[in-house]
Every structure is written in C-alpha cells, then in structure tokens.
N, C-alpha and C positions, 0 to 999 in steps of 0.2 A: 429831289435829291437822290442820286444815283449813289452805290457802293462798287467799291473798286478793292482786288486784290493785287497787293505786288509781291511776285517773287523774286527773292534777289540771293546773292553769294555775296561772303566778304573774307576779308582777310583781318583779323581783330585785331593785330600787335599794334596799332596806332591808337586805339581807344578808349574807353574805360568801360566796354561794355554795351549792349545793346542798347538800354531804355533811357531817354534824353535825361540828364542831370545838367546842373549849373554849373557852369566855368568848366565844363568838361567837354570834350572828344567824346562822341557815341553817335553809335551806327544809324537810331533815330533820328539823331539831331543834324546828321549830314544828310539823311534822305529828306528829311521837312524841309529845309534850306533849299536842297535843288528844286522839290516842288514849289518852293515859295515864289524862288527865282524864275519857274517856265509856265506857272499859273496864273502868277500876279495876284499871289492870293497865300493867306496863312490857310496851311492843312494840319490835322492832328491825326496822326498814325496811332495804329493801334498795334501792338507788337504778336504773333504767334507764340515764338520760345524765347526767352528773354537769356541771356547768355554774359557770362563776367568776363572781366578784363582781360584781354587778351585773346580769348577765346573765339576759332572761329569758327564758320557756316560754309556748308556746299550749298545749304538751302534754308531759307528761311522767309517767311512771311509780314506781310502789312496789311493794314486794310485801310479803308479811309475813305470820306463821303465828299462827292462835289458833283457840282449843279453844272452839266452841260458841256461832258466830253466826249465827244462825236465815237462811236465804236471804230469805226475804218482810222481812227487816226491813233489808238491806244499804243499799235507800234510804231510809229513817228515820235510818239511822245515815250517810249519807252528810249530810242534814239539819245534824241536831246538830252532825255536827264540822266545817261550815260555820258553824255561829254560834259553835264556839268561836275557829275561827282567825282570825287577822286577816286585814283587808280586802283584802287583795294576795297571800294566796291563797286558790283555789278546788279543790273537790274536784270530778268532775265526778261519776264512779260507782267504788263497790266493787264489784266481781264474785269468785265464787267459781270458782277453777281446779284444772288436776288438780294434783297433790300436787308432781312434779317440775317444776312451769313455772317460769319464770325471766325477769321481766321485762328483765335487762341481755343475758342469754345468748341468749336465743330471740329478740329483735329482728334483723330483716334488713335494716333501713335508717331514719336520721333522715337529716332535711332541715330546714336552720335558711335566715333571712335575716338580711342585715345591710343598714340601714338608713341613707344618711347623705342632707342637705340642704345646699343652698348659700344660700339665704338664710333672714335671720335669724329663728326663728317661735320665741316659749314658749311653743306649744301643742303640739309634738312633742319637744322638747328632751329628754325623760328616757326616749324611747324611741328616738331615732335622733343619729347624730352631725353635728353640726354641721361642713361641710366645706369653709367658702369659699373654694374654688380651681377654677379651671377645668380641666373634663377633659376627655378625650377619650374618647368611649364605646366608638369602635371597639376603640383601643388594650386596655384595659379589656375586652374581649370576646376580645379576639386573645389575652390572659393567660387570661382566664378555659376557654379552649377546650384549651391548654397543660397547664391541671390536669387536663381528663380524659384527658390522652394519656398519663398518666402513673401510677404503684402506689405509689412509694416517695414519702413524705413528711415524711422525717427533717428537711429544712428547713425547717419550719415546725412542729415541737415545739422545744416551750419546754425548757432545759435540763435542771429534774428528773424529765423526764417518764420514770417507771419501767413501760416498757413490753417485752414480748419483742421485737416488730419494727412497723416503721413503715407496711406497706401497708397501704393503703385504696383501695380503688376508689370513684370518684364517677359519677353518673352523671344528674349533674347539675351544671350549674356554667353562671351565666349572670348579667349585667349589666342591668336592666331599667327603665324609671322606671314609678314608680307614682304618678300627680299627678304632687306637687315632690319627690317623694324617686326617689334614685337606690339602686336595691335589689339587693344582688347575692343569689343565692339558687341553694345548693349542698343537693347530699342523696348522701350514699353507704352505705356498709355499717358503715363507723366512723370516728370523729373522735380524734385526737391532741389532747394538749391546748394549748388556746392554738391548735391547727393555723385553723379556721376566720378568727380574728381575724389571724392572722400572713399568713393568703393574702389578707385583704382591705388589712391594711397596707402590703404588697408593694407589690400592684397596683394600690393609689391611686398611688404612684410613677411604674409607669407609665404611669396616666391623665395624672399631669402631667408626663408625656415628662421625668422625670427619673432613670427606671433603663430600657432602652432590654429591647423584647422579647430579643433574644442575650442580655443579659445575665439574663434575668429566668427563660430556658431553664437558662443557666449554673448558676445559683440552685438551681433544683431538680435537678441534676443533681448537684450540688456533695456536697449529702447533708449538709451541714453544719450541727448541729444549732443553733437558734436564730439561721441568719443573716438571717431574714427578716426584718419590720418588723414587731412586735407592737406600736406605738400607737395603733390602734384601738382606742377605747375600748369595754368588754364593753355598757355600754348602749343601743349600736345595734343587739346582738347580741338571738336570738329563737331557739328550737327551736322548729319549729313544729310536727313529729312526731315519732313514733316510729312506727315499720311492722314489722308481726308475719306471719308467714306468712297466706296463706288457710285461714277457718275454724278459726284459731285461739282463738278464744273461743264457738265454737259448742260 
C-alpha cells in the first residue's frame, strides 16, 4: 500500500465546508466520488486544513492510501479526475510519499487572507465581503500586531471547538490594500476554528473605533471562549497555503 498526496484549489460558495458530512455538499465528498469513479474503488482522504462553509482554498491538501498506481501515470490521473469534478474544484498534482507522511501532521504553517471592500462591485462579491464603513487602517494594524504578541487564542474559537489547547503562534498578521480591497493576511503554525474569521470580526470593530484597542487587549486576554465577533462572513475567507518542512517532497 502506497501513500499519495493531492493538491488541489477550490472555490467554497457551493459547499458546506471541507470535511465529508451527510446529505451535504463538501469538498471531501466530491473528491472521494471522483476517485471512486476513476479507481473503481472507495478511498478515504484525509484532509490538511479543514475549512467552513463557504470558505475557500488557493491550496489545500489530501492524502490517501492505494495499492498499485503506476508513478508515470499520477498526471494522466490527475487529468481525468479534473474532468470528473466539478468546475470549482481543481486538482493541481498527485505525488507519491513515504508511507508515514501526513498531510495535517507534518505541515508547519498555513496562511489565509481575508478579503473585504467598501464599495459596491458584483464582480468580487462572492469572493470578498462587502463592508461599507469607514475604517481606520492604523487602528486595524495596531490589533493586528496585538495578535502576534500573543499564543493563547481561546477567544476566538468558536464554542464546540474540541481541541486539547488553544496556542498558536502567528507570525504573520497584517492589514493591507490590494487595489479596492482591504486584505488582512495572517499565517501561523495552526488555526482554531472559526479563529481567523473571529480575529477579522473583532477588529473590524476596532477599525470603526467601536471596541477601543484596551479593550480589544482585554479580549484576548480574557480567554473567553467565543467572546469575539464571528460575523465575518466565510466567503471573504481564502487559505492560501499550506507549508511543509524543506525538501519535503524531494
């Protein structure tokens, strides 16, 4: 039995999310399907970053075990099960790894952005949030610099999040415009769930001088699980990577 990684992109607004559930649309469950369909065989994927509804990927990982897939053929097969899936996702390559590798375990770092605008365009609408308010970017960068002074991030996991403990180091965290969009864009070692959206919730707040930085410190220090602002809606949200050690796939 061989191990195999796929990297692939998607576009989330059709789904409920990366990791297969019943009676639902998810990114898992349409990648197993096409493998089922060009293998002749059930596979079970194992996911990298697992990502909510709506939300999508430049890049994101699988992994997953079968008996007797020729190396020279992994991009033919990567081929095929692009015309099987649908249009909003893409596989980029399969590659073959050693036996123990682990696409969730052996990553050392993802980096997502989030996306919002202030005037009104339906030409980006289903990939960034609409946010017409005036902000204040320093403010907003003054929070953003807050996140990385900090490990614990029980305040911005969502209530069922069944985790052992809350650190994360980031080591990235910053407020940027790109064009008309204003783009925050964080990367660390691990993400809580809901945590990324909860930190951009937040500190739209205090972009509009409505939860003052003391308090915004307070917040994270509070430890207090789900006291942040999760309405940030997931489709501004983007993983853009996953980061695996050097020569990792060499």
């Amino acid at each position: 039995m061989a191990r195999y990684f796929i990297a692939l992109g998607y576009k989330g607004s059709a789904y409920s999310g990366f990791q297969v559930q019943q009676n639902a649309a998810t990114i898992q469950g349409e990648v197993e399907k096409a493998l089922a369909v060009y293998l002749r065989a059930p596979v079970a994927l194992t996911g990298s970053s697992r990502t909510d509804t709506g939300v999508h990927a430049k890049q994101n990982f699988f992994h997953f075990d079968f008996e007797g897939l020729p190396q020279q053929d992994l991009k033919d097969i990567g081929y095929h099960l692009n015309a099987i899936l649908p249009p909003d996702i893409v596989i980029y390559s399969i590659r073959k790894v050693r036996n123990d590798a682990h696409c969730r375990f052996d990553a050392i770092a993802r980096s997502y952005r989030y996306s919002i605008y202030g005037i009104k365009n339906p030409f980006i609408n289903d990939r960034s949030y609409y946010y017409p308010y005036p902000l204040d970017e320093n403010l907003l960068n003054a929070a953003a610099v807050m996140l990385l002074q900090t490990v614990e991030f029980e305040s911005f996991s969502k209530r069922n999040s069944q985790v052992g403990n809350y650190r994360c180091t980031l080591v990235k965290s910053e407020w940027i415009y790109e064009g008309e969009e204003l783009v925050y864009r964080v990367e660390g070692n691990r993400f809580l769930r809901g945590m990324v959206r909860g930190m951009v919730g937040t500190m739209l707040q205090v972009g509009r001088r409505k939860l003052g930085l003391d308090a915004f410190k307070e917040l994270i220090e509070s430890r207090k699980r789900a006291s942040a602002d999760f309405s940030a809606p997931g489709h501004g949200l983007m993983l853009m990577e996953v980061k695996f050690p050097d020569g990792y796939f060499d």
